[in-house]
C-alpha positions as CSV (number, residue, x, y, z in Angstrom):
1,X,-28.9,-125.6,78.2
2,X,-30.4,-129.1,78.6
3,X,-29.2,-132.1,79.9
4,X,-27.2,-134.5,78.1
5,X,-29.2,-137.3,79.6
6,X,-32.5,-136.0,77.5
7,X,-32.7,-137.8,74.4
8,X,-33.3,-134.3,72.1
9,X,-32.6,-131.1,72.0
10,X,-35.4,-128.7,72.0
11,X,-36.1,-126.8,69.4
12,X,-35.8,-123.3,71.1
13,X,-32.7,-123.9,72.4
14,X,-31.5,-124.1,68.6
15,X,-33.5,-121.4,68.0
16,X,-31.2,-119.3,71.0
17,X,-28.5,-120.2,69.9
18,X,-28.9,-119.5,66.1
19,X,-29.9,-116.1,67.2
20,X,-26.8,-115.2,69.1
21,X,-24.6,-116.4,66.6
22,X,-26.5,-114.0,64.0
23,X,-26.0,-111.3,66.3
24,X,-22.4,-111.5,67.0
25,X,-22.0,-111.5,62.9
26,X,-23.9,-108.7,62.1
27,X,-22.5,-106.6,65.4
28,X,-21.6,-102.7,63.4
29,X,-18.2,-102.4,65.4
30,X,-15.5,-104.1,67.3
31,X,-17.0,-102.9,71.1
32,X,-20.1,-104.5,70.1
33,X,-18.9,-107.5,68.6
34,X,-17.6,-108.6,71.4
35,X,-20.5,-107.6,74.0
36,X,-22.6,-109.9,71.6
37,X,-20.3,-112.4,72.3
38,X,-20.4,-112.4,75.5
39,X,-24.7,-111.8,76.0
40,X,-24.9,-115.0,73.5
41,X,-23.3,-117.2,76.0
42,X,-25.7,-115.9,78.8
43,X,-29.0,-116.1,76.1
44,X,-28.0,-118.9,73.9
45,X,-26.0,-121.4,75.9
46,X,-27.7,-121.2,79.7
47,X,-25.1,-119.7,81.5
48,X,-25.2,-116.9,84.2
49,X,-22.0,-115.4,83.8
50,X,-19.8,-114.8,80.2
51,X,-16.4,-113.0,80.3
52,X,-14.3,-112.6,76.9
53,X,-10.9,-111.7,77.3
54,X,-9.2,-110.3,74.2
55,X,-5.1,-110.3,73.6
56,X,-3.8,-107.2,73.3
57,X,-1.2,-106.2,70.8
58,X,1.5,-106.5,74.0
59,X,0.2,-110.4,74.4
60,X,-1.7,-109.5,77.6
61,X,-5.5,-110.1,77.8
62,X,-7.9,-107.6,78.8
63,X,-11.5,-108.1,79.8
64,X,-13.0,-106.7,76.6
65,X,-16.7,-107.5,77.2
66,X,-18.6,-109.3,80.1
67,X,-22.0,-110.1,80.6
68,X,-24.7,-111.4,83.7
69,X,-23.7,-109.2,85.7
70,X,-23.3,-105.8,85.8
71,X,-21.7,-105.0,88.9
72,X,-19.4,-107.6,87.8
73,X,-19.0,-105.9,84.8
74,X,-17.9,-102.8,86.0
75,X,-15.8,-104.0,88.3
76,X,-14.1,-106.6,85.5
77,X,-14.0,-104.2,82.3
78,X,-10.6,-103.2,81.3
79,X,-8.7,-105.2,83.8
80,X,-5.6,-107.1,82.5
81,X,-4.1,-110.1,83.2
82,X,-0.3,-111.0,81.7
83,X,-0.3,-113.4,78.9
84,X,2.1,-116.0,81.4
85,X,-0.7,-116.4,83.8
86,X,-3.2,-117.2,81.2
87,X,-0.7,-119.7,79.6
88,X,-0.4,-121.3,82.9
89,X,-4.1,-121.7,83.3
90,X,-4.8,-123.3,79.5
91,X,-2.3,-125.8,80.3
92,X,-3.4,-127.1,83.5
93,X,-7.0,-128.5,84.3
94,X,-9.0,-131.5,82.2
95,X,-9.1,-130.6,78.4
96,X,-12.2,-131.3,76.7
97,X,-11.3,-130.9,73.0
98,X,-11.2,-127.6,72.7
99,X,-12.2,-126.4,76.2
100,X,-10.1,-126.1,79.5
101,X,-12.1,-127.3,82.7
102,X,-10.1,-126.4,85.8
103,X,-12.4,-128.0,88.9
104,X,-12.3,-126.2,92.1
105,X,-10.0,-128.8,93.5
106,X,-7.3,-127.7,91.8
107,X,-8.4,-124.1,90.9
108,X,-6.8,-122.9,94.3
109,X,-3.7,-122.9,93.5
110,X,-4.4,-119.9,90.8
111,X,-6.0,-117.3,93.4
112,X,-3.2,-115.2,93.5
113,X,-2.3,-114.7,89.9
114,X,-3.6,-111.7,88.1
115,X,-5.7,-112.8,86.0
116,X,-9.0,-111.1,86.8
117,X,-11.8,-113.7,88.1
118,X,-15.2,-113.3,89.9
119,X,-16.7,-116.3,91.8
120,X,-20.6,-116.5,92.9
121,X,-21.5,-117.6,96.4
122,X,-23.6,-121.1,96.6
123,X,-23.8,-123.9,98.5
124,X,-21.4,-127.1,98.1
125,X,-22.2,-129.4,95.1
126,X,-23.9,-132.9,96.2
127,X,-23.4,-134.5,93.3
128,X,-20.4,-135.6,91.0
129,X,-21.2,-133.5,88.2
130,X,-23.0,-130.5,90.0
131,X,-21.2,-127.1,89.4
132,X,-19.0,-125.6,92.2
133,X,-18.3,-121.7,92.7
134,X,-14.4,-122.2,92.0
135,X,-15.2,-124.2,88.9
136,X,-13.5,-122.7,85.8
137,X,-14.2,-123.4,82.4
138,X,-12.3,-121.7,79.3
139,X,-13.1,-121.6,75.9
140,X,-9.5,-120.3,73.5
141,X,-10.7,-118.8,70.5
142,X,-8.0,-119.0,67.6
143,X,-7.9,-116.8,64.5
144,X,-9.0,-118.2,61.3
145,X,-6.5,-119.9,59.0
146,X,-3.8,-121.9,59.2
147,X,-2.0,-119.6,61.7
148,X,-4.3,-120.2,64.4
149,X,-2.8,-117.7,67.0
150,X,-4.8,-117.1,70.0
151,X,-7.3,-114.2,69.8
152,X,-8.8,-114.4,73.2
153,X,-10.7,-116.4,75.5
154,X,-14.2,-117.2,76.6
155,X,-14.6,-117.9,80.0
156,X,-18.0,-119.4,81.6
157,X,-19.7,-119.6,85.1
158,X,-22.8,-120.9,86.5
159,X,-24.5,-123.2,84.3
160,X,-28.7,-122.6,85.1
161,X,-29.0,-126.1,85.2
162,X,-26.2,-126.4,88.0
163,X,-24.6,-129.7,86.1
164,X,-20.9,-129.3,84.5
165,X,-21.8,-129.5,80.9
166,X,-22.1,-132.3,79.0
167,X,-20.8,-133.7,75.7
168,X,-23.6,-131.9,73.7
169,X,-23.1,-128.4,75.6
170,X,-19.1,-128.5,75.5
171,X,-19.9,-129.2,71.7
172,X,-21.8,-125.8,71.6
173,X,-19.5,-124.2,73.6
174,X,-16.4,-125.2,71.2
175,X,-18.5,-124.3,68.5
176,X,-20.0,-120.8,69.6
177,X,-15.9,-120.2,70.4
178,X,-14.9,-121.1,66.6
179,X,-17.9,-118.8,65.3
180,X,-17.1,-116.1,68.1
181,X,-13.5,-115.9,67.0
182,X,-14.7,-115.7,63.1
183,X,-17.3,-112.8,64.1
184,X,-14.0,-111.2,66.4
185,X,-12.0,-111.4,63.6
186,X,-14.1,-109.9,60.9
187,X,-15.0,-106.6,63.0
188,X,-11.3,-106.4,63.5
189,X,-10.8,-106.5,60.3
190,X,-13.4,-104.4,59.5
191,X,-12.3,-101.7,62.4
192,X,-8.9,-101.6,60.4
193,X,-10.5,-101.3,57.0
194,X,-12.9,-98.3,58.4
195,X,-9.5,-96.8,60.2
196,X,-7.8,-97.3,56.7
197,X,-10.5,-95.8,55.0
198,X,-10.6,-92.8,56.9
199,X,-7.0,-92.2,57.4
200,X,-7.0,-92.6,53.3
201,X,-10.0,-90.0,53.0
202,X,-7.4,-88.1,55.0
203,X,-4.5,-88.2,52.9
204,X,-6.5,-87.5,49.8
205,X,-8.1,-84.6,51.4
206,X,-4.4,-83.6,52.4
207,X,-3.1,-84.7,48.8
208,X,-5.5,-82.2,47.6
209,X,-4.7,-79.1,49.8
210,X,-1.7,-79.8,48.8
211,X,-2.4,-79.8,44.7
212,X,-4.6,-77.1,45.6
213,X,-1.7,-75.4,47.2
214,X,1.0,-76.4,44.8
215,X,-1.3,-74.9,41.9
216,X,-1.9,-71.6,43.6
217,X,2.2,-71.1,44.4
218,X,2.2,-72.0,40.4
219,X,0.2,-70.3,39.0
220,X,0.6,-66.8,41.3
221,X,4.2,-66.8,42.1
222,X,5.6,-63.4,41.3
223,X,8.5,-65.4,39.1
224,X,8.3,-68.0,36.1
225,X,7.3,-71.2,36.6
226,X,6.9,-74.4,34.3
227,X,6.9,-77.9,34.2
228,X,8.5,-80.0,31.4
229,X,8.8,-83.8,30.5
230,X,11.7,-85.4,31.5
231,X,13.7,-88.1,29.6
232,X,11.9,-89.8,26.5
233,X,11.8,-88.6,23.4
234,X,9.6,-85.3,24.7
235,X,12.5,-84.0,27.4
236,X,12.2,-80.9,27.9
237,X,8.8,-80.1,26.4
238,X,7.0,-77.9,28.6
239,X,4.0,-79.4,29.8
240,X,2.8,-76.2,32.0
241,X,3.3,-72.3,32.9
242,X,2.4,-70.2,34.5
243,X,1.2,-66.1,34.0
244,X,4.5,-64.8,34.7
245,X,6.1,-66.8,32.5
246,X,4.7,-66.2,30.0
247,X,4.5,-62.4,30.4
248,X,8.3,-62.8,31.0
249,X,8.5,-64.3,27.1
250,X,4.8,-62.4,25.2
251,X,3.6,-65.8,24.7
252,X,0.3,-67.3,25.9
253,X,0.1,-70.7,28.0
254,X,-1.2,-72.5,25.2
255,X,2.0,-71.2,22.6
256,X,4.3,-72.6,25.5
257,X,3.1,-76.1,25.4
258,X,4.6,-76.3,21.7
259,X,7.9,-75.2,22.7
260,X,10.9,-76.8,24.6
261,X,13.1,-74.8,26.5
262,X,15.6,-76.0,24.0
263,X,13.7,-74.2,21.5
264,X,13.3,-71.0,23.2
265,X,17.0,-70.3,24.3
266,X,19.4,-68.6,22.8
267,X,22.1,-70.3,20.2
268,X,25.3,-70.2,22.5
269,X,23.6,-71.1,25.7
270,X,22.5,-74.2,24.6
271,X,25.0,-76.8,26.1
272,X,24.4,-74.5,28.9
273,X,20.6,-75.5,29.1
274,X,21.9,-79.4,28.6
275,X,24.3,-79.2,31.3
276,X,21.2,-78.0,33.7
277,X,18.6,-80.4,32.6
278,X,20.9,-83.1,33.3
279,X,22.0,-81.8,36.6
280,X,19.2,-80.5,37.8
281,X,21.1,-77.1,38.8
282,X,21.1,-73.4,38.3
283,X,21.9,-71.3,34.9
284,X,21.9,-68.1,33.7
285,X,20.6,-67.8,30.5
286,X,19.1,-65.7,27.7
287,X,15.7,-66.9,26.3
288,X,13.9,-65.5,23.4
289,X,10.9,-63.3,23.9
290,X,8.0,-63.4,20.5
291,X,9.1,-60.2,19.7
292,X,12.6,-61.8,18.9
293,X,14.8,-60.1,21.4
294,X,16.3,-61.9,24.6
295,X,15.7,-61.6,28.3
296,X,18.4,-62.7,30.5
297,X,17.2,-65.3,33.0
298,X,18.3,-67.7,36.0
299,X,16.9,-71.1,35.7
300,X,17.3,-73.4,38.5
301,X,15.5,-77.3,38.1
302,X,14.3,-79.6,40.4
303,X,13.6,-83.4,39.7
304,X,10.0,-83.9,40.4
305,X,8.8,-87.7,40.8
306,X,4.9,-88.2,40.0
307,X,5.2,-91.4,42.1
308,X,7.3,-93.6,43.4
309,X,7.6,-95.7,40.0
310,X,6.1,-92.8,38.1
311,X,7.4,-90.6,35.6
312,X,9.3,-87.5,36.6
313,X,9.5,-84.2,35.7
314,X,11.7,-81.0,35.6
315,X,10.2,-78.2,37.4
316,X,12.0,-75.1,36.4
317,X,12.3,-71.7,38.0
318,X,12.8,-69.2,35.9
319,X,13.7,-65.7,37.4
320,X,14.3,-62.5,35.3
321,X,18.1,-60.9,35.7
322,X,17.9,-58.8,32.7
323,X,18.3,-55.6,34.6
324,X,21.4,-57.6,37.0
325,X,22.9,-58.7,33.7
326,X,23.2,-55.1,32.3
327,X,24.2,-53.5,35.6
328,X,26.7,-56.3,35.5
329,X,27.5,-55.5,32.2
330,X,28.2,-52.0,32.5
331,X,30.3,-52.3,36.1
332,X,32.2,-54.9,33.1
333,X,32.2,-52.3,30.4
334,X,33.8,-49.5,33.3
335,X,36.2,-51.4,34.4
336,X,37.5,-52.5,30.5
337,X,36.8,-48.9,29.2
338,X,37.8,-45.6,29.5
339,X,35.1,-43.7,30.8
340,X,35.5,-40.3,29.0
341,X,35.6,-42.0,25.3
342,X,34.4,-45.0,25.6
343,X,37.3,-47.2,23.9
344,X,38.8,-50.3,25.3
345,X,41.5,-49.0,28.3
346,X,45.0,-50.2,28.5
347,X,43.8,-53.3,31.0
348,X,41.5,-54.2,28.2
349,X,44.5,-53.6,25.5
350,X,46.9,-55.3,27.2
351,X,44.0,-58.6,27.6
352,X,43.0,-58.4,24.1
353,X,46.8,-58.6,22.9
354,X,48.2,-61.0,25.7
355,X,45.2,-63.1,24.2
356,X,46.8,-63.6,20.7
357,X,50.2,-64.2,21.9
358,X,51.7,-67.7,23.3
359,X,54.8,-67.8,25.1
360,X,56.5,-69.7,22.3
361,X,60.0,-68.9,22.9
362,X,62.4,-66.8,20.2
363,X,65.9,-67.1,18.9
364,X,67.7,-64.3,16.6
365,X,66.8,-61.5,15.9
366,X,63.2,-60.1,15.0
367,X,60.1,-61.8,15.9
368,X,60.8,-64.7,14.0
369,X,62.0,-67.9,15.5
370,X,65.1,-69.6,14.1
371,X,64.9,-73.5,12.8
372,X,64.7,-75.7,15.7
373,X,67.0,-78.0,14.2
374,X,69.6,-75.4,14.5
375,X,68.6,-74.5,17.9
376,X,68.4,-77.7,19.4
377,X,70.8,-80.1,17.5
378,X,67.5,-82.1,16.0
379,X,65.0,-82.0,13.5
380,X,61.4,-79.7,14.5
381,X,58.2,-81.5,14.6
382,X,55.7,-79.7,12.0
383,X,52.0,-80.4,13.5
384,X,49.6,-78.5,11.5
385,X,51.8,-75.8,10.5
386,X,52.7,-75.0,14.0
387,X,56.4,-75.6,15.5
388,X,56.8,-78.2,19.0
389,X,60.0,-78.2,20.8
390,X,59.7,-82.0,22.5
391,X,63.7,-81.7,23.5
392,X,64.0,-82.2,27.6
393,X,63.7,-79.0,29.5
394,X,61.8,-77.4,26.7
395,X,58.3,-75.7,27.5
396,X,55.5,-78.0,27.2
397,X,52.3,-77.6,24.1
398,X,49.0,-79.1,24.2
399,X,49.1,-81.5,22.1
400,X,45.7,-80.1,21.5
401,X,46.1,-76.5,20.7
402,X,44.9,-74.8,17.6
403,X,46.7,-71.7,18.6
404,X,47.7,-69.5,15.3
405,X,51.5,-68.2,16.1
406,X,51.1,-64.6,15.2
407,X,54.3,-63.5,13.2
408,X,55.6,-60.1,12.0
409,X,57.1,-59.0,8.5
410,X,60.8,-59.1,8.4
411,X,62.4,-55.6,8.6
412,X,60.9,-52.5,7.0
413,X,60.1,-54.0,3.9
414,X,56.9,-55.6,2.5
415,X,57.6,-59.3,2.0
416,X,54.1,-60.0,1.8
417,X,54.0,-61.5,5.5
418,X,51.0,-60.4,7.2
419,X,51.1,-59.9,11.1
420,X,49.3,-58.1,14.2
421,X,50.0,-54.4,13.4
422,X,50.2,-52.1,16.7
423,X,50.3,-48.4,15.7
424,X,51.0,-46.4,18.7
425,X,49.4,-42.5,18.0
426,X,51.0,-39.7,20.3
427,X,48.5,-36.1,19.4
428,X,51.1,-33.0,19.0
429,X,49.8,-30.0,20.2
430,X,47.5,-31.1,22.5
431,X,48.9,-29.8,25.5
432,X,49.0,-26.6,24.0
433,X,44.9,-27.1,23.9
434,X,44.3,-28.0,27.8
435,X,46.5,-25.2,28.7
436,X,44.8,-21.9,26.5
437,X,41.2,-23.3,26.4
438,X,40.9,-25.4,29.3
439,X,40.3,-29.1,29.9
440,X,36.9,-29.0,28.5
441,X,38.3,-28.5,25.5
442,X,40.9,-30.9,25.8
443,X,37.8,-33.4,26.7
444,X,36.1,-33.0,23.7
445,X,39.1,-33.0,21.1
446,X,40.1,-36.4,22.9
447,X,36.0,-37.6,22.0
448,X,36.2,-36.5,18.5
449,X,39.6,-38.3,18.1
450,X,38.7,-41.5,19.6
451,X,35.7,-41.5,17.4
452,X,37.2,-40.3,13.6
453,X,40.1,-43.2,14.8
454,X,37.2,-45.8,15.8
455,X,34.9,-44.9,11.7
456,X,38.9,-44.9,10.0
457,X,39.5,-49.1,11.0
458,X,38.3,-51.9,10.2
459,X,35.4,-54.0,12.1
460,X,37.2,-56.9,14.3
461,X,40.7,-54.1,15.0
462,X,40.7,-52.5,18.3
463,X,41.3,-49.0,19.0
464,X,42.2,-48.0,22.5
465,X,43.1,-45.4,25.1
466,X,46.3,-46.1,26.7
467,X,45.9,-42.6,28.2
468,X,46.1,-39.2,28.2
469,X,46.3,-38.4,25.0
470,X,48.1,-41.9,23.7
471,X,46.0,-44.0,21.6
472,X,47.1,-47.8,20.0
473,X,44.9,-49.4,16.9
474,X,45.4,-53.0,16.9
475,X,44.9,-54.0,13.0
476,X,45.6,-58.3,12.1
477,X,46.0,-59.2,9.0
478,X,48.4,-56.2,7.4
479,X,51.1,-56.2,5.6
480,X,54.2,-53.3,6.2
481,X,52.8,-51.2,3.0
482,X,49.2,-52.1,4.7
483,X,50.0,-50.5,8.0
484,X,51.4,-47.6,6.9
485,X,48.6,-46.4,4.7
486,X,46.6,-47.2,7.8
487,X,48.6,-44.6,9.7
488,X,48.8,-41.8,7.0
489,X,44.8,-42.5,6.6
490,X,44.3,-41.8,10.5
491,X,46.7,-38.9,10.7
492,X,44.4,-37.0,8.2
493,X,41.5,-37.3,9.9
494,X,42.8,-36.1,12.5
495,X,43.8,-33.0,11.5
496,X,40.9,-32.1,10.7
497,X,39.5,-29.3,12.6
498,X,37.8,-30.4,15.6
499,X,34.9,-28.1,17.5
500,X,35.6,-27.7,21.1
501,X,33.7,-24.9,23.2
502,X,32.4,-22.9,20.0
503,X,36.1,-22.9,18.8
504,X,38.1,-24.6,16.0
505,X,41.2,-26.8,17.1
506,X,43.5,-28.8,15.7
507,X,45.9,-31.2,16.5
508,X,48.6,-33.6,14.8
509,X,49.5,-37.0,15.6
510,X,52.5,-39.0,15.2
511,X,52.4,-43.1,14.6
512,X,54.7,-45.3,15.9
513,X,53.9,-49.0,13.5
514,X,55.2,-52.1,15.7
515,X,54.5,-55.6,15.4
516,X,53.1,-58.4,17.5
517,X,54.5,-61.8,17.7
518,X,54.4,-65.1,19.6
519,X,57.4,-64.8,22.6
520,X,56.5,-61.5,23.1
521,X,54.8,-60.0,26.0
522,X,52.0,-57.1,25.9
523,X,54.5,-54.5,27.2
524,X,57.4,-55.5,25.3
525,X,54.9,-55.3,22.0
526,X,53.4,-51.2,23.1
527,X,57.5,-50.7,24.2
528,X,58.6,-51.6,20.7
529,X,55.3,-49.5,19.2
530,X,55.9,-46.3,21.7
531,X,60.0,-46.2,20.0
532,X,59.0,-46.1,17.2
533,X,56.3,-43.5,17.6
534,X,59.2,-41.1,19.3
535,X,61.5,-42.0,15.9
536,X,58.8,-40.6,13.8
537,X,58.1,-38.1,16.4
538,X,61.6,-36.7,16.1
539,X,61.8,-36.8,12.9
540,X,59.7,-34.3,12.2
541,X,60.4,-30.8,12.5
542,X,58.6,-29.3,15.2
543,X,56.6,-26.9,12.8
544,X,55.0,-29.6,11.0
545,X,54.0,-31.6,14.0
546,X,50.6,-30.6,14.6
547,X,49.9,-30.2,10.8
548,X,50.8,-34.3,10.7
């Protein structure tokens, strides 16, 4: 660089310097950015030797490019020295603006720190202003902005012209810092823009195996699989499914999309369906197929966000459990039903009466309970046509229950009351059966019995095995004249001839006719039925039994 002393500046020097400063801007990466930097200072500004040291994200500076020199250069590259040391050396020295001279009088004192230096050999100076070996001369660079946080620094060494710098080259030395730390900044910048764009090419190649993935466990998983809308005025419409799906239900992908789940299962396992949409649990279900029948089916949903402020979605699982259902079903039916005829057992029996009975408690005599007033010194409480006790010690009602108190005619007469009818039917002569002809026999008049007594009632009454050969017909809704035609109806049919092993059989039956009524117990109900049935039984001479 010229002297201060000449009156211009020359034209090429300008010329330099505009050059290096175009270089450093339109560097392709960081690395070279700042190897520009550093070969501008040694082309464009007359000096031998150009270090830049960089601050690292620790606060340290490392020597990130250097130029001049190149065993220098090796020997400098990558070294650090701590942020403390370099702090020390920006605040000591003569400032000039923006630079930091430290002469070699006072440079001494910093040979021992670690900041990493190289000195040229050359005679003394024998002038003022002629350049020693140990002179120092640092040029900060600051980032852009109002911030201005230190981004490195230049440092300088061996002016060509020998001469400290004057006002005009400190000038372009401040300057070529500014512009250096602008050029710095924009490749960083750049560097993270390029590391952004990759590591976002990366996600969205990752986004898509994973779509690509997500799609292929949809669409080919061996169980059903859909997506529906959630919330709005669309929840639940389904929005996608998959093959198995909708071979599960006979209808194509493009029927589905007009149909909610809602829509597709079954009447009494809708608040079911509601309970898991809101929950986002597990169901077992029954949907409905386009031929109209059912499949039973566990449905398990998962809340599924698009986004993070996107909409979401109910992914639903849907596996089919028809064939668990009906083994299920049937372990249900053994265990409720006698396993030679097929009728409800006496577990079953007992259940199905214990269900219509409350534990209401009785006075008197019969099944019908006195006036509460009488019993406990007050007025009863008529809700509904039901009867409270509310006196202390009394049991407690739900104030909710619509339980209907099932009541029994009084005596043997018809008074028009109609009750729970429990005929108790006791077959005469069967013994007799099992013991000439053999169980088989006995088997298969205990089949045709249970079915001509299931064809003679009603749809809605029960008719049971209690065992052996004991049957009970639960019958609501009769009168005393009611239940008794019942039982004379039944005994004919069964003394019917029967077939059993290429033979004609017959048997008779005697009915006991009790009554069911709230305070009563299951057993005390068939106790009261099973008297009777040995009153009629009795009554009867013996040759007439198996006639009926």
């Amino acid at each position: 660089m010229e002297s201060e002393s000449e009156p211009y500046v020359r034209l090429s020097t300008l010329r330099r310097l505009h050059q290096a400063m175009a270089e450093m801007n339109t560097a392709r990466s960081l690395a070279d950015t700042l190897q520009t930097v550093a070969d501008g200072i040694v082309k464009g500004l007359g000096y031998e030797l150009a270090c830049v040291n960089l601050v690292r994200p620790d606060g340290d500076l490392v020597v990130a490019a250097f130029a001049g020199n190149p065993a220098a250069a090796a020997l400098m590259t990558g070294r650090v020295g701590s942020r403390e040391s370099w702090e020390r050396r920006l605040s000591m020295g003569e400032h000039w603006d923006g630079l930091v001279f430290i002469p070699h009088t006072e440079g001494w004192v910093l040979d021992n720190d670690d900041v990493p230096q190289w000195h040229t050999e050359g005679p003394e100076p024998r002038f003022e202003d002629e350049w020693h070996p140990s002179d120092r001369l640092y040029a900060p660079m600051y980032t852009p902005g109002s911030s201005g946080e230190l981004l490195g620094v230049i440092s300088v060494d061996r002016p060509r012209n020998g001469r400290r710098p004057g006002a005009w080259g400190r000038e372009a030395l401040q300057m070529y810092a500014f512009q250096a730390a602008i050029a710095i900044s924009n490749a960083r910048l750049r560097a993270n823009m390029q590391r952004a764009l990759v590591r976002l090419e990366r996600e969205q190649q990752a986004l898509r195996a994973s779509e690509e993935s997500f799609r292929q466990a949809f669409e080919y998983a061996p169980s059903g699989m859909a997506i529906a809308e959630m919330g709005g005025e669309q929840h639940g419409r389904i929005l996608r499914s998959n093959d198995a799906l909708c071979r599960l239900l006979g209808r194509p992908a493009s029927a589905m999309r007009r149909y909610s789940f809602s829509d597709l299962v079954h009447p009494e396992d809708v608040g079911t369906l509601l309970r898991t949409s809101a929950e986002g649990g597990r169901a077992e279900l029954r949907l409905a197929r386009r031929d109209g029948t059912y499949v039973w089916v566990s449905l398990r949903n998962s809340v599924v966000a698009d986004t993070a402020d996107g909409p979401r979605f109910l992914l639903t699982h849907v596996e089919d459990i028809e064939e668990r259902k009906r083994r299920e079903l049937q372990l249900a039916h053994r265990a409720s039903h006698d396993s030679l005829t097929g009728l409800p057992n006496a577990a079953e029996l007992r259940s199905r009466l214990s269900a219509r009975l409350c534990q209401r408690p009785r006075t008197g005599s019969g099944c019908e309970p006195e006036s509460l007033d009488a019993a406990y010194g007050h007025p009863a409480y008529d809700l509904g046509g039901h009867d409270f006790d509310f006196s202390p010690g009394a049991p407690a009602y739900d104030s909710y229950d619509h339980h209907v108190h099932v009541v029994a005619p009084e005596g043997d007469r018809d008074d028009g009351t109609k009750g729970l009818a429990v005929l108790f039917c006791d077959l005469d002569g069967f013994k007799s059966i099992n013991d000439r002809f053999g169980h088989n026999a006995g088997d298969a008049v205990l089949i045709e019995v249970a079915r001509r007594l299931s064809n003679g009632v009603r749809d809605g009454d029960t008719v049971a095995r209690l065992g052996g050969d004991e049957f009970v017909i639960l019958a609501d809704g009769l009168g005393q004249a009611d239940a008794q035609d019942l039982a004379v109806r039944l005994r004919n049919e069964i003394i019917q001839p029967i077939r059993a092993e290429g033979r004609a059989v017959r048997v008779g039956a005697s009915f006991g006719i009790g009554w069911a009524c709230c305070g009563m117990t299951a057993d005390e109900v068939l106790k009261s039925a099973d008297e009777r049935m040995y009153i009629e039984k009795r009554s009867r001479p013996r040759q007439h039994r198996r006639a009926g």
